[in-house]
N, C-alpha and C positions, 0 to 999 in steps of 0.2 A: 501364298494362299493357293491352293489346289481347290479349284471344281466351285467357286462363291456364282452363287445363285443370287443375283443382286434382284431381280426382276422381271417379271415373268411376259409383260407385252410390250410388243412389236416396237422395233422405231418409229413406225407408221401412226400407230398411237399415239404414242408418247408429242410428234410433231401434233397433231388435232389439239392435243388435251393443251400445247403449248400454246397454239396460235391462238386459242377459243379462250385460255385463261388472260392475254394478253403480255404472255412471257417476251420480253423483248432485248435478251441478252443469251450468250451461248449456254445450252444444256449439253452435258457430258450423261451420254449413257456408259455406264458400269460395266466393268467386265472381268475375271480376275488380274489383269494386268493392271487397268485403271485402280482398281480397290489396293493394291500393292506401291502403285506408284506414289497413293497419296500415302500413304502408310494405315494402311487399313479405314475399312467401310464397318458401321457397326450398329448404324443405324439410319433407317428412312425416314425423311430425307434427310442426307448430310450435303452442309452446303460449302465452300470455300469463298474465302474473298482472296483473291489472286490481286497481285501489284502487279508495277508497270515492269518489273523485270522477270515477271512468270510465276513467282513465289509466294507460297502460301502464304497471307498475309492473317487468315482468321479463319477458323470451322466450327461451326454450329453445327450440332446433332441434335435431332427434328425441328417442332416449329420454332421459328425466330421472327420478330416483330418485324415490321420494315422499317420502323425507326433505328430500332437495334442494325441494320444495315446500312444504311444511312449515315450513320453515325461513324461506322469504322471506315466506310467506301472514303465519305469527303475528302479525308485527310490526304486520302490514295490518289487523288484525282490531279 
């Protein structure tokens, strides 16, 4: 992917809007290496659940419940 526009404000934002919504796990800003490495970005927000050996374990493209998280995390835990 050449030239992906994931997102138009600052990291500086993005930490506010985290700490104020009560995010308390690692956010990955976007860039086209990140959107490539997952194998592609395709819609906001896309989210991964990552295992305990770095790999993609589940991705959700936009909203998803937090039960729907919940659910696939435990097993990972």
């Amino acid at each position: 992917m050449i030239g992906v526009s994931v997102d138009q404000i600052s990291p500086g934002e993005v930490k506010k809007f985290a700490q104020k919504s009560g995010v308390n796990y690692p956010v990955v800003l976007a860039d086209a290496k990140a959107t490539q490495d997952f194998g592609g970005i395709e819609a906001i927000p896309t989210t991964f659940v990552i295992d305990r050996e770095g790999r993609i374990a589940k991705q959700h493209q936009g909203f998803t419940e937090k039960e729907e998280f919940e659910k696939e995390i435990k097993p990972l835990l």
